[in-house]
N, C-alpha and C positions, 0 to 999 in steps of 0.2 A: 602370282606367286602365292604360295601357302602360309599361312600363318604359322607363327612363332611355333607355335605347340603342337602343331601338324608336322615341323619340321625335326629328324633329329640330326642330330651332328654328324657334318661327313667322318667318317675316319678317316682323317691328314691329319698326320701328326708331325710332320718334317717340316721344314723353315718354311716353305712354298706359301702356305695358308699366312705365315706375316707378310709375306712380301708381297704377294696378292694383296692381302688386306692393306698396306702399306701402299702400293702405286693407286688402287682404287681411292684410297681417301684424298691424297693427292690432287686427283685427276675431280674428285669429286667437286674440294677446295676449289677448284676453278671452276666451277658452273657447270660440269658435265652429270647426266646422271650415269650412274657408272652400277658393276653389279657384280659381285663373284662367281666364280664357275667352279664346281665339284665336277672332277671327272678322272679318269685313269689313263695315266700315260705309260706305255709298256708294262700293261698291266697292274700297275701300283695307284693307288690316290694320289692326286695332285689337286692342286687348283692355280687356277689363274685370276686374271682381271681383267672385263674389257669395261668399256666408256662409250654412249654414245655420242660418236662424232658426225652432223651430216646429215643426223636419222638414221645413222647404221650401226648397228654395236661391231665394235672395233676392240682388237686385243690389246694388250700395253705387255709389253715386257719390262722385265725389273729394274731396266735403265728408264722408266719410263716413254719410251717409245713407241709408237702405236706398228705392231706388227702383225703378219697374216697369222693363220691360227697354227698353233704347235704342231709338228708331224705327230702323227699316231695318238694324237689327245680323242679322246673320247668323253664327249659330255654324259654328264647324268643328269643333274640340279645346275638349278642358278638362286642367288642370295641375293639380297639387297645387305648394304650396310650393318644397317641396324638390324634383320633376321641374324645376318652371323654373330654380331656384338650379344645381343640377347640369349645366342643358344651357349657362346662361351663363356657367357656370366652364367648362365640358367645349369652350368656341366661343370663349375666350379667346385 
């Protein structure tokens, strides 16, 4: 992954990016390392969370669930924790 300052903030601006950030810490809490996902669902910014479980990075939906990947999601980036904490503080 890229460093802090290499990286700039996805535009998500809609709940998705807490709720993402929210099941990934979670998931984190429990020993997983987990990562967020930048990318466009029908066209628009979203993000997700997945976690790896297994050795495989696995999605979680916002019941916490480990679920297959969203129809029509298209990655771009992926975060660590602490890159998205830093660029939200860093955009304050």
């Amino acid at each position: 992954m890229a460093s802090c300052a290499m990286i700039t903030p996805p535009p998500v601006t809609s709940l998705c990016r807490h709720k993402a950030f929210y099941v990934a810490l979670v998931y984190y809490d429990s020993g997983y390392d987990v990562r967020l996902v930048h990318g466009l669902l029908q066209g628009k910014n979203h993000m997700e969370a997945q976690a790896r479980v297994d050795g495989t990075w696995r999605w979680i939906d916002y019941d916490l669930m480990l679920q297959a990947k969203p129809d029509g999601f298209e990655v771009l980036e992926y975060y660590t924790l602490k890159e998205y904490f830093e660029i939200l503080m860093e955009n304050k």
